[in-house]
C-alpha positions as CSV (number, residue, x, y, z in Angstrom):
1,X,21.3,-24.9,-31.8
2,X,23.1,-27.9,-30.1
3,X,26.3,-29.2,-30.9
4,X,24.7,-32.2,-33.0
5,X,22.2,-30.0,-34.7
6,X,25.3,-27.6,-35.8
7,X,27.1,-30.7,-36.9
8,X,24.0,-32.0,-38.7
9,X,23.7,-28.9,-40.7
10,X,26.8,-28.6,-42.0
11,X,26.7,-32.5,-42.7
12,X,23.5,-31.2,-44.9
13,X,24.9,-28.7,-46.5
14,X,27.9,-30.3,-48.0
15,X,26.1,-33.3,-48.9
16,X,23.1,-31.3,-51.0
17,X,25.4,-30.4,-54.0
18,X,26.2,-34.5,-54.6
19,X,22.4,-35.4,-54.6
20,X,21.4,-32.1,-57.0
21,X,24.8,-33.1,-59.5
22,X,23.5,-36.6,-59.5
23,X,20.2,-35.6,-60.6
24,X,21.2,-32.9,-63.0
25,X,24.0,-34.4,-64.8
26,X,23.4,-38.3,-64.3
27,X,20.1,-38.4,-64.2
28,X,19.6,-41.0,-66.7
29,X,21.9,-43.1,-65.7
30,X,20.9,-46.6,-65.0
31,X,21.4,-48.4,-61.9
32,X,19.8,-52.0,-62.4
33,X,16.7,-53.5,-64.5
34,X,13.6,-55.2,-63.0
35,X,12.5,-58.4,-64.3
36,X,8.9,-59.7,-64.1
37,X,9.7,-62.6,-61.5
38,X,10.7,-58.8,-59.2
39,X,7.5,-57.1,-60.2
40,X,5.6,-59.9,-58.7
41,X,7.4,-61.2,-55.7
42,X,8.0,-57.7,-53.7
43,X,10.3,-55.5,-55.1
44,X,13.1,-57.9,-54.3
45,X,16.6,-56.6,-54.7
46,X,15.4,-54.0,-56.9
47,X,18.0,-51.1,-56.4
48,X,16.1,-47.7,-56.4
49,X,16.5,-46.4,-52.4
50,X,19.0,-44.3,-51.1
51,X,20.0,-44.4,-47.9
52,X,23.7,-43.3,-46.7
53,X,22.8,-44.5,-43.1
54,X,23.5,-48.1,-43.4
55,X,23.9,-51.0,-46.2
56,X,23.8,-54.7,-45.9
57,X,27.1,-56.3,-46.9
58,X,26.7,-59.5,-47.9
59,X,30.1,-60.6,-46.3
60,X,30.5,-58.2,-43.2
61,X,26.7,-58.0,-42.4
62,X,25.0,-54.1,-42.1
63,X,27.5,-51.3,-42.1
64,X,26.4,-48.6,-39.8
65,X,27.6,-45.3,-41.6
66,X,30.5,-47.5,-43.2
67,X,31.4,-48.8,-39.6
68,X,30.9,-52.8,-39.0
69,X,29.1,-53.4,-35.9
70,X,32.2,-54.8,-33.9
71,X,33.8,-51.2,-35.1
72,X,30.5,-49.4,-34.2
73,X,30.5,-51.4,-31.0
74,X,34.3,-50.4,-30.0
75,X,34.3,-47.1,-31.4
76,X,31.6,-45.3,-29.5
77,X,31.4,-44.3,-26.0
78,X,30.4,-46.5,-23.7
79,X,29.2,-45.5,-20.0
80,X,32.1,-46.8,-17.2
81,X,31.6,-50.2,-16.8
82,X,29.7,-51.3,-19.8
83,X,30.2,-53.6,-22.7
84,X,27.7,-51.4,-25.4
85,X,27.8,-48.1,-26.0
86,X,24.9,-44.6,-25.3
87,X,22.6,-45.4,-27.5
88,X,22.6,-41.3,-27.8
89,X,26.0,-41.5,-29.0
90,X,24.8,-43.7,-31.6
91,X,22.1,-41.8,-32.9
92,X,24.5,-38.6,-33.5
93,X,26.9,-41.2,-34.9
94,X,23.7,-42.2,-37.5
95,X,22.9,-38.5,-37.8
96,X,26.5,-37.3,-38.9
97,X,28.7,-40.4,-39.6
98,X,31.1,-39.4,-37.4
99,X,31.8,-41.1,-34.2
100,X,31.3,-38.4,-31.3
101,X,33.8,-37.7,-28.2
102,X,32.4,-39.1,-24.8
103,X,32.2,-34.9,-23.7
104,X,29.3,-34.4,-27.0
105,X,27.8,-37.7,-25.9
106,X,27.1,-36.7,-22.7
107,X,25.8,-33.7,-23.7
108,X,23.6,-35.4,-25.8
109,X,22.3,-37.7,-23.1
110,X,21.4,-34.2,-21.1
111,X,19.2,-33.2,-24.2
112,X,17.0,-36.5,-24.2
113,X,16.9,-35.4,-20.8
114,X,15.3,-32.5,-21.4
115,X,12.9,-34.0,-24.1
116,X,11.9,-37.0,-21.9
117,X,9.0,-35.8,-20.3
118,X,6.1,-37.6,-22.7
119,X,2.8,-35.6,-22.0
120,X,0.1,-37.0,-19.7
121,X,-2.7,-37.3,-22.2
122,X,-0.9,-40.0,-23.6
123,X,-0.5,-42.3,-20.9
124,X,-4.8,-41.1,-20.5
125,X,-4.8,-42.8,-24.2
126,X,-3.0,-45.6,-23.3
127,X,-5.8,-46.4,-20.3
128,X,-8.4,-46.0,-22.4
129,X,-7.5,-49.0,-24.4
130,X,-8.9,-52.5,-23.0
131,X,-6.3,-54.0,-21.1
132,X,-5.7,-57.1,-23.2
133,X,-5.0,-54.9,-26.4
134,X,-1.9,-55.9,-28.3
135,X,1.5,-54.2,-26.9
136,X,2.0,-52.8,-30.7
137,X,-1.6,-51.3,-30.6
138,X,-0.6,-50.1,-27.8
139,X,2.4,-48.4,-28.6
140,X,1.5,-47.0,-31.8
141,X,-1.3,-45.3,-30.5
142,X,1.1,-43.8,-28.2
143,X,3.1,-42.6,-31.2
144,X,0.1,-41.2,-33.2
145,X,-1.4,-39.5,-30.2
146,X,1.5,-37.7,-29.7
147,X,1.2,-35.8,-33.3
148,X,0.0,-33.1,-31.9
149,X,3.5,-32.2,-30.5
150,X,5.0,-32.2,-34.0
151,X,7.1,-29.5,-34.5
152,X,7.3,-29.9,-38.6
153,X,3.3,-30.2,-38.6
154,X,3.1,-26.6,-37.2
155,X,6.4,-25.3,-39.6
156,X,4.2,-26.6,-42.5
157,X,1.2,-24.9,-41.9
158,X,3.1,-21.3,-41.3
159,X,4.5,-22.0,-44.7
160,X,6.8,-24.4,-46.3
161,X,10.3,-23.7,-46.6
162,X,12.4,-26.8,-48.4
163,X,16.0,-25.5,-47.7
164,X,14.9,-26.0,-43.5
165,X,12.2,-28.5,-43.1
166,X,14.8,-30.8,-41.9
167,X,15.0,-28.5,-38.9
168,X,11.5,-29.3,-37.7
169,X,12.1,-33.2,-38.8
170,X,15.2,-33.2,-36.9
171,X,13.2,-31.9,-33.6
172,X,10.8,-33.9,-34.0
173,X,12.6,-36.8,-34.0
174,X,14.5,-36.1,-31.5
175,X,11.5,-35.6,-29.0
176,X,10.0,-38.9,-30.1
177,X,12.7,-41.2,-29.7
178,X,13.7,-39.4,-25.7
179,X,10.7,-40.5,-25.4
180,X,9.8,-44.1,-26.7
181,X,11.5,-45.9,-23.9
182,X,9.2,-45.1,-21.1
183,X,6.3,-45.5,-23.3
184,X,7.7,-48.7,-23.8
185,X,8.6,-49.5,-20.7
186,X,5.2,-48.2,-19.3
187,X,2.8,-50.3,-21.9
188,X,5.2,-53.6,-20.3
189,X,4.6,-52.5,-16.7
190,X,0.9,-51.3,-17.0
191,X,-0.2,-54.7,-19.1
192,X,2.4,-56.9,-17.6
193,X,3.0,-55.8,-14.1
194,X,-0.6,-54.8,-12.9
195,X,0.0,-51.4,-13.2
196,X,2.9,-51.1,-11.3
197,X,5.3,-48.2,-12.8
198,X,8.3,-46.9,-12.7
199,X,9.3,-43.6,-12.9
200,X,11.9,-42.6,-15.7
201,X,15.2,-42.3,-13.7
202,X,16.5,-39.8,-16.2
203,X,19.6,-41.1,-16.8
204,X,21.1,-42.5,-20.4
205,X,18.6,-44.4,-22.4
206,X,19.7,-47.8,-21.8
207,X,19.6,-47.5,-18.2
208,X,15.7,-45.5,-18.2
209,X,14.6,-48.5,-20.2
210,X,16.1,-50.7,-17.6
211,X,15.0,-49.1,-14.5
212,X,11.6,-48.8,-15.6
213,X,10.9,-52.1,-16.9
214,X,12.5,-53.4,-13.2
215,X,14.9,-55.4,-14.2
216,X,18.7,-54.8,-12.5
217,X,21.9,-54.6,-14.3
218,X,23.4,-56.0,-17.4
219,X,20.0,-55.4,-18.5
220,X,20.8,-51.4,-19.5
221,X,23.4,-53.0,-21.5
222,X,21.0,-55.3,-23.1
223,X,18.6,-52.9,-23.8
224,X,21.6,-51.0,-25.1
225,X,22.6,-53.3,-27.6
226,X,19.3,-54.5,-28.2
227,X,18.5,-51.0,-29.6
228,X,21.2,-50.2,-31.5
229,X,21.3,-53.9,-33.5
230,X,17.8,-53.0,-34.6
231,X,18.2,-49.5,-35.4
232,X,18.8,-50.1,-38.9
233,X,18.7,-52.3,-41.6
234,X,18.8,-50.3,-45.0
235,X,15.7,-48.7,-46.7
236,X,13.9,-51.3,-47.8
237,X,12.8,-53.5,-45.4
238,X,9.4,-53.2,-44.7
239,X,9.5,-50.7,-41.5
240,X,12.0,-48.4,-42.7
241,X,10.3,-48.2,-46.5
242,X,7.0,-47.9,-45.2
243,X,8.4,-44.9,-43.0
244,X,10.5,-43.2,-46.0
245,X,7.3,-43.7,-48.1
246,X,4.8,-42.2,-45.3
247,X,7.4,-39.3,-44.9
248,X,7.6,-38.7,-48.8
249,X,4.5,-36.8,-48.7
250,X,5.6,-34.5,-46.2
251,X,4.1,-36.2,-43.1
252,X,5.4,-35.4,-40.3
253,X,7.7,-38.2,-38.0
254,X,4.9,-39.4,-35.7
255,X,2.5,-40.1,-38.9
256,X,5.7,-41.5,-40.6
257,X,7.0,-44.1,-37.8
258,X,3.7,-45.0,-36.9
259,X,2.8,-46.3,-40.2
260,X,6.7,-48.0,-40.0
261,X,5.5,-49.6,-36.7
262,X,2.4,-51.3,-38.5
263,X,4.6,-52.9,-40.9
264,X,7.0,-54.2,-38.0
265,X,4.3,-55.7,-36.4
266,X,3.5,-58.1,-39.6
267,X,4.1,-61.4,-39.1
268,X,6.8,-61.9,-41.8
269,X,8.8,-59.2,-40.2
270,X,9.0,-58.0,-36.1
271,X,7.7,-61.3,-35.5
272,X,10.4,-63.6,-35.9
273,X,12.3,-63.8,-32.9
274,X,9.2,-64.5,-31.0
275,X,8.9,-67.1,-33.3
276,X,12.6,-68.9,-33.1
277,X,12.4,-68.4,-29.3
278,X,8.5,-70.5,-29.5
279,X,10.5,-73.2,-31.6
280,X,13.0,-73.4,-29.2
281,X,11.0,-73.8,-26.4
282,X,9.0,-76.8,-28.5
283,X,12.5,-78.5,-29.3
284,X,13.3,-78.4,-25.1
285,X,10.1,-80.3,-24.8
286,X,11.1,-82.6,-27.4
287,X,13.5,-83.5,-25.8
288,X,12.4,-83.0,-22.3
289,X,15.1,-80.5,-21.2
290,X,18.1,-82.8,-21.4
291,X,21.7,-81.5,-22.1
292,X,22.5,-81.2,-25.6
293,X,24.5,-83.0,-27.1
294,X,26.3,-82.7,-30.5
295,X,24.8,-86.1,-31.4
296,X,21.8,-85.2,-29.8
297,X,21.1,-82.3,-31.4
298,X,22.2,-83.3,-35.1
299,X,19.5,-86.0,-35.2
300,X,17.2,-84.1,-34.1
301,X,18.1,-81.3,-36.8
302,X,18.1,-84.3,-39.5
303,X,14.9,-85.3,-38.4
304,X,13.0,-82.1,-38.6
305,X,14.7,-81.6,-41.6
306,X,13.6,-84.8,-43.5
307,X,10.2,-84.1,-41.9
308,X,9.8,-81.5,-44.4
309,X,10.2,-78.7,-41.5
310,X,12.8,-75.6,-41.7
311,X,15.0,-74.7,-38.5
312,X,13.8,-71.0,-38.0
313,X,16.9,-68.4,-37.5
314,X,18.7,-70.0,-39.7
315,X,19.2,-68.4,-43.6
316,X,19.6,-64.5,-44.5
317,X,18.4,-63.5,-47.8
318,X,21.4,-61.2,-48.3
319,X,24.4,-62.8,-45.4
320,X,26.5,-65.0,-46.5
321,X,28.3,-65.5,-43.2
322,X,27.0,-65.5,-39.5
323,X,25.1,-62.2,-38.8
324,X,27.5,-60.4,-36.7
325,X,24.5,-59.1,-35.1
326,X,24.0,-62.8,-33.7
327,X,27.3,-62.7,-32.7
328,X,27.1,-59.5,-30.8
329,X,24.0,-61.2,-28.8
330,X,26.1,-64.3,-28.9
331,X,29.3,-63.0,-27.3
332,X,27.1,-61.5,-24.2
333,X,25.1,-64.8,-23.8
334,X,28.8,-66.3,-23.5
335,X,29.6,-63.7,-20.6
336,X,26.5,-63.5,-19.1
337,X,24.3,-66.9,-19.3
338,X,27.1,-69.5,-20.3
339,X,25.2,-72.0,-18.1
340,X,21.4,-71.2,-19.0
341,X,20.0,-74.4,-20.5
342,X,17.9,-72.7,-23.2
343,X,21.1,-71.0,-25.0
344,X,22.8,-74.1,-24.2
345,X,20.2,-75.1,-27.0
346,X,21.2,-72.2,-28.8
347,X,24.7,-72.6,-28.3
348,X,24.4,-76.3,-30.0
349,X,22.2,-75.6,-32.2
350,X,24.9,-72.4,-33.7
351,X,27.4,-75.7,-33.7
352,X,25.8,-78.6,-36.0
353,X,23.0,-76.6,-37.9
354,X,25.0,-75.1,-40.8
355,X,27.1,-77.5,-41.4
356,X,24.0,-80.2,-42.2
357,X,22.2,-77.3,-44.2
358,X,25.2,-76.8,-46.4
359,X,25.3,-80.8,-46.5
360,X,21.7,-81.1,-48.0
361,X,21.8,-77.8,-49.8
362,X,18.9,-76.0,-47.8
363,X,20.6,-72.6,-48.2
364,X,22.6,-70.7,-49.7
365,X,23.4,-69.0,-46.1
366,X,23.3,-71.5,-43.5
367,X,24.4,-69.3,-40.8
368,X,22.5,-68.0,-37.7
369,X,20.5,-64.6,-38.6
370,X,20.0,-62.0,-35.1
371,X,16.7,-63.8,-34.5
372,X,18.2,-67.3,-33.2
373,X,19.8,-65.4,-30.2
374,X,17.4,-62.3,-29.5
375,X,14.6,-63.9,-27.8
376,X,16.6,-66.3,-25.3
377,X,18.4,-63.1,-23.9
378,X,14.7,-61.1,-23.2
379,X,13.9,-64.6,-21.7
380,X,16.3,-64.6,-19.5
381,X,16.1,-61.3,-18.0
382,X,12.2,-62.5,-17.2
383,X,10.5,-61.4,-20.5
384,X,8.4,-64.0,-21.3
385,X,5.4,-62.0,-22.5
386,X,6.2,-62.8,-26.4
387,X,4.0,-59.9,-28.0
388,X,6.1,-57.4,-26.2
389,X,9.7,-58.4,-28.0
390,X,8.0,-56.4,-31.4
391,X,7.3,-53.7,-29.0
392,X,11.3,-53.3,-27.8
393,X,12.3,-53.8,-32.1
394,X,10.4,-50.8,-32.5
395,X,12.2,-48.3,-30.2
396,X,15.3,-49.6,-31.9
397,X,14.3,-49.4,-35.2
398,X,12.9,-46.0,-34.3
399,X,16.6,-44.8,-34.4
400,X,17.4,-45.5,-37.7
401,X,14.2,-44.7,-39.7
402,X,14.2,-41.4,-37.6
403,X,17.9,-40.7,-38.6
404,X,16.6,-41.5,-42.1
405,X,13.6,-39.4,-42.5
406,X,15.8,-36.3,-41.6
407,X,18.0,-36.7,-43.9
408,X,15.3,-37.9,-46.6
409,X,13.9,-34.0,-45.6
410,X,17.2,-32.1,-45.7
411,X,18.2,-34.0,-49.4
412,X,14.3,-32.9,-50.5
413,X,13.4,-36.6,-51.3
414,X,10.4,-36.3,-53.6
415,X,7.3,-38.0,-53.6
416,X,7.6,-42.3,-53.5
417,X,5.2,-43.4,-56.5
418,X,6.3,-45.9,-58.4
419,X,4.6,-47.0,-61.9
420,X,2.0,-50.3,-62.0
421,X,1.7,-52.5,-64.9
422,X,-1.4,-55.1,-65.5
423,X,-0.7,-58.6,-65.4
424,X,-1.7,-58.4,-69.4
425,X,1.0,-55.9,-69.4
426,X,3.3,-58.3,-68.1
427,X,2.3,-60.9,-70.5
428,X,2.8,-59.4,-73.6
429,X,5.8,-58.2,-72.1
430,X,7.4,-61.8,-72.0
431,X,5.7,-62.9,-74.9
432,X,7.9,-60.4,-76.6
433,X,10.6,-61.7,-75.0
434,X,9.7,-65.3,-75.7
């Protein structure tokens, strides 16, 4: 086995006797109560996942393993030069929870080497689809197609073994996400780029994605840190749930992330940056391009507010502060495109919008969320093709709900299947409580 998969294992194996005590002795414990107004609006803030890979803080923004993401950012091992670290470094660090050397990094880096190649028929699959198919469609039927490979499809049918079905998971997802980035990279080029592709470099992840979508340096760095601020975002959001939940039946990773992928391309998820960055673009127009001022731009934030219209990347339903996320994105912009005019817009907009929307009491966070910033950065590097931002969330969030599905299969996570009630139900319910 590899260093990380040696690490990963004994990681499993002392964590196995907290889950089984928990179950066995605390069983009944309760850890919250659902009200009806829950039952009806989504599951919100209802605490019944577990996940030790991250946890939104509503103060210090997700947690990575424990880690902040300025500590994840400075802890890891970045390749000479860069401002972000491997994004290989950060999948062990996911895995394990312990930040690894620069010498186990690299060795990771050789194994997505080794697990790079994706097979031909998949880029056949990819050709068969009309040209003008969405980027997601695209991609996920990359994903799917590529079941065949799965390592913990051909385990289960030799015969199910609980104590080492991580094994296969692990491999599994492993292959998959060495591989993502040229998929990625190739839907962008063959739909975008008239064909014209590149061939994986096979270096470090950040700088394959790069290369191959032809766009020079920062850009590895972007795609870097573009990956790893998406990686994760608890269990419950709506990619990483509907990945645990796929997985709970013993699918296999390339059944599980492709269902995770559907839900990230739904329009009250993987859509919003594209969105914030189309609303940006409108308020340029408005005001035909001129440079922002701070009186400028606070009428024009009034007035769209007392028009009855929201400022989009603005409000977290958990943050209470500005998403450090943001402010990772934010920081580079500051290095790297201090004089582009559309984060100029961005820049302003970071400067009067909260303070008017704690003014009128629009929300209870007013702060920028990692969608304000996201898109103007892709823009900026030259990708303007909006339906392929969703496309780059996914190999991100591929990370964590990969990490997350392995360990859901080492801990033996049983089946997802909650309990329905009928809206009568629900009505006698508060009647009784009336």
């Amino acid at each position: 086995m590899s260093t990380l998969k040696t690490k990963l294992a004994q990681k499993i194996a002392e964590h196995r006797p907290r889950t089984t005590r928990l179950l066995k002795e605390f069983g009944d414990v309760k850890v919250g109560e659902v009200t009806i107004e829950q039952a009806i609006g989504g599951v919100r803030d209802v605490k019944c996942l577990v996940t030790d890979i991250s946890y939104l803080d509503p103060q210090e923004g997700i947690r990575f393993r424990g880690f902040t993401i300025p500590e994840v950012m400075a802890a890891l091992p970045k390749p000479d030069g860069k401002d972000f670290p491997y994004v290989e470094g950060f999948w062990a660090f996911l895995l394990t929870g312990e930040i690894p050397t620069l010498e186990e990094t690299l060795e990771i880096v050789e194994e997505f080497k080794s697990r790079s190649t994706v097979p031909a028929y998949v880029y056949d699959v990819l050709k068969a689809l009309p040209k003008d198919s969405h980027p997601m469609v695209m991609f996920n039927t990359a994903i799917l197609a590529m079941q065949k490979e799965s390592k913990f499809a051909k385990f289960y049918e030799d015969g199910f073994n609980k104590m080492t079905a991580w094994e296969t998971m692990y491999e599994d997802s492993t292959d998959m996400l060495a591989r993502l980035p040229e998929i990625a990279a190739f839907i962008y080029r063959y739909k975008y780029k008239a064909g014209d592709i590149i061939a994986n470099p096979n270096e470090d992840i950040g700088t394959n994605f790069a290369k191959m979508m032809g766009i020079p340096a920062p850009y590895d760095d972007v795609a870097r840190m573009y990956f790893i601020l998406h990686s994760d975002h608890e269990s419950g959001n709506a990619s990483a749930h509907t990945t645990h939940l796929v997985a709970s039946t013993l699918a296999d990773a390339y059944y599980s992330v492709s269902a995770g992928m559907d839900a990230l391309a739904g329009p009250l998820h993987g859509l919003a940056n594209q969105e914030v960055l189309r609303w940006l673009q409108a308020v340029m127009d408005k005001l035909d391009g001129v440079e922002p001022t701070e009186e400028i731009m606070k009428q024009f934030v009034l007035d769209t507010l007392d028009s009855g219209q929201v400022i989009p990347g603005f409000g977290h339903a958990v943050l209470r502060k500005t998403d450090p996320r943001y402010q990772s994105q934010r920081e580079f912009c500051e290095k790297h495109l201090p004089n582009d005019k559309m984060f100029k817009y961005v820049d302003m907009l970071y400067r009067v919008v909260p303070d008017i929307l704690l003014a009128k009491g629009k929300a209870k966070n007013p702060w920028p969320n990692v969608d304000a910033q996201s898109g103007v950065i892709q823009w900026f590097y030259g990708i303007t093709e909006y339906d392929f931002y969703t496309v780059m969330f996914g190999v991100g969030r591929s990370i964590g709900v990969l990490a997350n599905i392995t360990w859901d299969r080492a801990l033996g996570y049983a089946l997802e299947r909650p309990k329905s009630l009928t809206t009568k139900m629900l009505e006698d319910i508060a009647a009784k409580a009336k």
